[in-house]
ZAZAVEX-518832 format. One line per 2 residues: number of its first residue (from 0); for each residue x, y, z of C-alpha. Coordinates in steps of 0.2 Angstrom, whole numbers, always signed. Last residue first. Example, Ala and Ser with C-alpha at 12.3 -4.5 7.8 and 13.67 -1.06 7.14 Angstrom:
1> +68 -5 +36 ~ +62 -22 +39 $
***
This chain:
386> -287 +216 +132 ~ -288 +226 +116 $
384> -297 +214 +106 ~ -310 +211 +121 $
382> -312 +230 +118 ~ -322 +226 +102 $
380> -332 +211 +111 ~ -340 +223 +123 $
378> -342 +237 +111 ~ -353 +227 +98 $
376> -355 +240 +86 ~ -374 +239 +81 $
374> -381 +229 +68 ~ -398 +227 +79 $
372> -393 +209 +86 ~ -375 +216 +91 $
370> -362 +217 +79 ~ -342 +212 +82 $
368> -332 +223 +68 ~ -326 +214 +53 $
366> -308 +207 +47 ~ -297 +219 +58 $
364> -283 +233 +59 ~ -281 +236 +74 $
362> -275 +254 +82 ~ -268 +257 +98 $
360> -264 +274 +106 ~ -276 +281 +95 $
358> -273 +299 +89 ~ -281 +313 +100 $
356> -266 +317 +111 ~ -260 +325 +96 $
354> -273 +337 +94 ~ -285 +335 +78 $
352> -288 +336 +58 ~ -271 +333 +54 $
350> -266 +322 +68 ~ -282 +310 +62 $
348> -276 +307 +44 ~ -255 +304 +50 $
346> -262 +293 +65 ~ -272 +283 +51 $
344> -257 +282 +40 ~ -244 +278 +52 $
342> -259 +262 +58 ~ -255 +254 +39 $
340> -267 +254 +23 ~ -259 +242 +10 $
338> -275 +242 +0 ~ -280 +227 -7 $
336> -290 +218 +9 ~ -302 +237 +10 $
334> -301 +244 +30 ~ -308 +237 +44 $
332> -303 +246 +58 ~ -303 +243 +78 $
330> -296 +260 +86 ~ -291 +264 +103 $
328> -288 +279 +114 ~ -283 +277 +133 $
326> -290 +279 +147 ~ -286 +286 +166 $
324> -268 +292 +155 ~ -256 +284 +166 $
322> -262 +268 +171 ~ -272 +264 +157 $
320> -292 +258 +155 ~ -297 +256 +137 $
318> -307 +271 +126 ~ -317 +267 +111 $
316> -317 +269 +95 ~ -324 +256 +82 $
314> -321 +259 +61 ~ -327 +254 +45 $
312> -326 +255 +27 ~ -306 +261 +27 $
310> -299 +263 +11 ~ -300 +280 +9 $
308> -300 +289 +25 ~ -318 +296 +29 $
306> -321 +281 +41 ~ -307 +287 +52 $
304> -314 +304 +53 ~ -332 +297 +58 $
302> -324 +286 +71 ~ -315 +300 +79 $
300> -331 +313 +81 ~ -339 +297 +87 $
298> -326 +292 +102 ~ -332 +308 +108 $
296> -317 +317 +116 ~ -311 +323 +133 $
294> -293 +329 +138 ~ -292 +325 +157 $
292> -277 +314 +153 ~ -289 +304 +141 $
290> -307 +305 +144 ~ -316 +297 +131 $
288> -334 +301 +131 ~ -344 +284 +127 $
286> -351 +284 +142 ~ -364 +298 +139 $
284> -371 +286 +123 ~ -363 +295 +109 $
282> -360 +313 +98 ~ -381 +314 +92 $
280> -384 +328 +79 ~ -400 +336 +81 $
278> -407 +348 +68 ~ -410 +367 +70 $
276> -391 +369 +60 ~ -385 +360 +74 $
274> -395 +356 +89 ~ -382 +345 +99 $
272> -383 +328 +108 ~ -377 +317 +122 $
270> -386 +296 +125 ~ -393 +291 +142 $
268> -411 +299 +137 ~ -420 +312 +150 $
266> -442 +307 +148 ~ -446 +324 +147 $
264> -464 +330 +153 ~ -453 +342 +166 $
262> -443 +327 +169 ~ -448 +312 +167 $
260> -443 +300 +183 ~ -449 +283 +171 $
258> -461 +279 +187 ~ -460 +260 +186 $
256> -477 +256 +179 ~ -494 +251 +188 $
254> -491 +234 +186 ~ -476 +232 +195 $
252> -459 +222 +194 ~ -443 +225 +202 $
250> -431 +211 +198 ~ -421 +204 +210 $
248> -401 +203 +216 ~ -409 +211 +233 $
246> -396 +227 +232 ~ -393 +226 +214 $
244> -412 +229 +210 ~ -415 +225 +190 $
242> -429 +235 +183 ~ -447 +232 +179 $
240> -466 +235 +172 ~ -456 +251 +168 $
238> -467 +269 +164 ~ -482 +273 +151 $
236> -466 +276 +139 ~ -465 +289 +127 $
234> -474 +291 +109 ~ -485 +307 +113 $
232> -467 +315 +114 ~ -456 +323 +125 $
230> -438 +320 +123 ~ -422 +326 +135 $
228> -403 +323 +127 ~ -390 +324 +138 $
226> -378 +339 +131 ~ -371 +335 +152 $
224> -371 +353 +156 ~ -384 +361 +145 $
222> -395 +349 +145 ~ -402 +346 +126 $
220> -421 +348 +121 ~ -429 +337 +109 $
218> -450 +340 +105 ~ -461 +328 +97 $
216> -477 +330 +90 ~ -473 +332 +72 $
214> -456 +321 +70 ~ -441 +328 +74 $
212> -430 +331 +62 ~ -410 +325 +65 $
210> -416 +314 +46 ~ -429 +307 +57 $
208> -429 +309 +74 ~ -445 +298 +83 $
206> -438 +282 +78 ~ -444 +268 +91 $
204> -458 +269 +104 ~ -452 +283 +114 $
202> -444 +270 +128 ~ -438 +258 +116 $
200> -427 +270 +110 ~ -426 +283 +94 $
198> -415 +292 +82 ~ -419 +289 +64 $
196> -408 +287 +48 ~ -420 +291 +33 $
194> -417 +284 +18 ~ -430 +290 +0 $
192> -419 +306 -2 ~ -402 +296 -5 $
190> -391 +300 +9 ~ -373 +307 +6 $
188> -365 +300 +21 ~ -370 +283 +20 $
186> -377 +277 +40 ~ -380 +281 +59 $
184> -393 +289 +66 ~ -395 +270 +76 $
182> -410 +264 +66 ~ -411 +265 +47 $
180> -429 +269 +38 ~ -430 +262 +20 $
178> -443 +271 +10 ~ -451 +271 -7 $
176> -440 +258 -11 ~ -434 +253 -27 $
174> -416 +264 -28 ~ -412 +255 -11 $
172> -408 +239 -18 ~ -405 +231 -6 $
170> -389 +220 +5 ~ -379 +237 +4 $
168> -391 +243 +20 ~ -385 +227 +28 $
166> -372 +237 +40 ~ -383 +252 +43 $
164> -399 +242 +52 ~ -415 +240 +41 $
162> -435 +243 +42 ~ -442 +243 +26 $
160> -455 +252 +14 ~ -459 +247 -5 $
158> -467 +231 -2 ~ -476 +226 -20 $
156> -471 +210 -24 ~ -455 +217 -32 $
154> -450 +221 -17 ~ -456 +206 -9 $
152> -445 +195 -22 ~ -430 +207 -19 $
150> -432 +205 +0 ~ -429 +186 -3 $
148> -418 +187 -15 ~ -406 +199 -3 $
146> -407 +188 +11 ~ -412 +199 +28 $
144> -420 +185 +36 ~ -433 +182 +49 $
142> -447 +187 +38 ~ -465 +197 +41 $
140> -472 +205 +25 ~ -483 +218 +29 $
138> -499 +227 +21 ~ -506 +241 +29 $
136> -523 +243 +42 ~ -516 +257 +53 $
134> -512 +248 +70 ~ -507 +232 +61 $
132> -494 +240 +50 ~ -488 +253 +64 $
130> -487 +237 +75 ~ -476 +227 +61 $
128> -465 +237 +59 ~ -464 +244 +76 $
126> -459 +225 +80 ~ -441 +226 +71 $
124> -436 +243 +79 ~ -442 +240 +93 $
122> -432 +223 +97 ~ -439 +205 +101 $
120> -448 +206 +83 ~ -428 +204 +77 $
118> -428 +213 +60 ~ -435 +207 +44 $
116> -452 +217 +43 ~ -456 +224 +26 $
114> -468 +238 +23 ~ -483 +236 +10 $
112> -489 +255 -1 ~ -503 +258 -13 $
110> -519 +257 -2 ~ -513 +262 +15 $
108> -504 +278 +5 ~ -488 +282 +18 $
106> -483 +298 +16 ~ -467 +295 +24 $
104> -469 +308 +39 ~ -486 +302 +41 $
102> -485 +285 +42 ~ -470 +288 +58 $
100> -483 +302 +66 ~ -498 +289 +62 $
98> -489 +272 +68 ~ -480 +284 +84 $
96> -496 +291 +92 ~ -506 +271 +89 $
94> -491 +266 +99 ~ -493 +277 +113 $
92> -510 +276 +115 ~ -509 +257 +114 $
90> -499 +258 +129 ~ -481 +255 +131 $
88> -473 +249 +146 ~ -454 +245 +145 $
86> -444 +233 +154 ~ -426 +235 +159 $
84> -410 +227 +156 ~ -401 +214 +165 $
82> -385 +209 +158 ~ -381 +228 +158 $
80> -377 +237 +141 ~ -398 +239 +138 $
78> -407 +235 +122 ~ -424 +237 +131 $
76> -436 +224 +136 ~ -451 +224 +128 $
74> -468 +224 +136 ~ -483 +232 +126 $
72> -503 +234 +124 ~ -508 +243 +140 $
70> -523 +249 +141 ~ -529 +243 +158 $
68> -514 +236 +169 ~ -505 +223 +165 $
66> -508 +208 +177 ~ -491 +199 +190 $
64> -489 +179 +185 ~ -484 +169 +198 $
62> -487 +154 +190 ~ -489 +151 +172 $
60> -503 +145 +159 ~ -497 +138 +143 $
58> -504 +140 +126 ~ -498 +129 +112 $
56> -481 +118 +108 ~ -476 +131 +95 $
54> -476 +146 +108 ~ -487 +155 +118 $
52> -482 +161 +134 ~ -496 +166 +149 $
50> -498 +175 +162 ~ -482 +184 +160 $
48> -467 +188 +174 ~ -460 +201 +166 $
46> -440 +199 +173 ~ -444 +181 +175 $
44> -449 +175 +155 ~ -430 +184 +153 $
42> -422 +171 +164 ~ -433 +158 +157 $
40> -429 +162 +139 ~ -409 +163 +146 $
38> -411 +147 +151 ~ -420 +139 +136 $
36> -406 +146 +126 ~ -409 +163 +117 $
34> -409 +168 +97 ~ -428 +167 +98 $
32> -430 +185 +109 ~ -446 +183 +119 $
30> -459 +192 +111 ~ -469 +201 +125 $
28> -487 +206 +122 ~ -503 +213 +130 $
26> -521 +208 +133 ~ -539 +216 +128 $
24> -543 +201 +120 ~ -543 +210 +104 $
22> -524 +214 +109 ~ -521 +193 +107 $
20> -529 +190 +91 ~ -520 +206 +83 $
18> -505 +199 +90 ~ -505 +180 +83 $
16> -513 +187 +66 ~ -498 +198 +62 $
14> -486 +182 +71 ~ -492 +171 +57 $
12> -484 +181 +42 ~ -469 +173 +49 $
10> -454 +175 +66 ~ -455 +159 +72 $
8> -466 +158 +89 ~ -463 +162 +108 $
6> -473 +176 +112 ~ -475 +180 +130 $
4> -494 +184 +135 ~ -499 +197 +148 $
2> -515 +198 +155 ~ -529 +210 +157 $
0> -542 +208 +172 $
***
């Protein structure tokens, strides 16, 4: 019977050895996230229930473990908006589909180039860096910081493919890299040819829109309706080992998978999408449709418009709870400290390129957006600054 082992261990070159140690045993991983207190560690250990965690003290044996079932290779939880996201089950089918599809797309040459792994190991986008290495025989470098000398040193080493999140993309120099792959479609403008923004989730194994092309394999389809966006791919999910049940305040877990409720072979995402120009164009996470006096817009289309107004570098939309309107538009900017930008000229920029009722009813000028873990806007701490 295959087990499940949680890894606890600093993120090093050590972990590649670790991983490959534990799949020839025919068992599975879970990095635990090393950014968490011991109770959050024990909480999350809970929602999986492994056999066994490894971590700088040695191997330990847990009760009331639950087996994975055969061929399976990966746990990870996703990066869900609920306190109590779900599990995903990932064969090694599935992960071996997404090495060579993500390999292929960038010509990667096993004996010329090395990729770089410096995101959290605890999320897809960091771990698929080392997997696709591991799975297809290429060089990594494994770190736990994003410190421009020390990628520079590696770069220079050699390790001309990366992994990165928007916000630190100025942290590199992206000139000397074959490749640099940005999670989140979200990034420069004009993109130099050698960065790809990807679109992905831990269900399909990470990135599997490059540049709003799919990659070979995978097909995107959008619901008329709702503009949900539904994949099929080679890379998706086997199912959940387990979700959160409100009704008994427990965890769901199973061995043979959580049924993922696919849909005609399409696993249906939570984020909305367009084919534009045959490429897809994501608008937002389905919840991040502003309905304001039953007049609807994606807090993207207003964040991209607010970004394109010179001095501002970044910008968070969202829409707030309000009496009168059902919600209300608001902005958090960070804008350049030497220009006297003020909130007349952002509402003069967006009301002529949209509808009045459009323009934020409250706009902040701030120091730095909240970030999550992945670089992401942290929308729970941003409305915190409207409450």
């Amino acid at each position: 019977m295959h087990e499940l082992v949680a890894i606890d261990l600093p993120q090093d070159q050590k972990i590649f050895d670790t991983i490959k140690s534990i799949w020839g045993n025919g068992d599975a991983i879970f990095v635990l996230d090393r950014r968490f207190n011991e109770d959050l560690k024990a909480k999350t250990l809970n929602s999986v229930k492994p056999r066994y965690l490894l971590n700088s003290d040695g191997l330990h044996k847990l009760d009331d473990s639950i087996p994975i079932a055969e061929n399976d290779a990966l746990i990870m939880s996703t990066s869900g908006t609920t306190g109590y996201p779900k599990t995903v089950i990932h064969s090694f089918d599935s992960l071996l589909n997404h090495a060579e599809m993500v390999n292929r797309h960038l010509n990667v040459e096993p004996n010329q180039d090395k990729w770089i792994a410096c995101l959290p190991l605890s999320h897809i986008g960091g771990l698929g860096v080392v997997i696709r290495s591991l799975l297809e025989d290429i060089p990594v470098a494994i770190t736990d910081t994003i410190n421009e000398p020390t990628l520079a040193t590696l770069n220079k080493d050699g390790y001309n493919l990366i992994s990165l999140v928007a916000s630190v993309l100025d942290r590199v120099k992206s000139d000397s890299y074959k490749a640099i792959v940005l999670g989140g479609m979200a990034g420069p403008k004009n993109l130099k040819k050698n960065i790809h923004l990807t679109y992905g989730l831990t269900e399909t194994g990470g990135g599997i829109v490059y540049n709003g092309t799919c990659l070979k394999g995978v097909s995107v389809k959008i619901q008329p309706e709702t503009q949900l966006i539904e994949i099929k791919s080679p890379t998706l999910l086997r199912g959940y080992r387990s979700k959160w049940d409100q009704s008994t305040n427990k965890y769901v877990i199973s061995t043979c998978g959580i049924d993922p409720a696919l849909k005609d072979g399409y696993f249906v995402t939570s984020d909305c999408g367009r084919i534009k120009d045959d490429n897809l164009e994501i608008l937002g996470r389905k919840d991040d449709l502003i309905n304001t006096g039953g007049e609807k817009i994606w807090a993207k289309t207003l964040e991209d418009l607010i970004v394109n107004i010179q001095g501002v570098t970044e910008a968070a939309v969202l829409g707030i709870p309000d009496e009168k309107w059902g919600q209300k538009i608001a902005a958090a900017i960070v804008k350049v400290d030497s220009l006297s930008l003020t909130g007349e000229d952002i509402t003069k920029a967006v009301k002529s390129e949209l509808p009045n009722w459009a323009i934020p009813k409250e706009i902040k000028f701030i120091k730095e957006l909240p970030k999550t873990a992945l670089g992401k806007n942290d929308r729970a701490a941003i409305l915190k600054l409207f409450s």
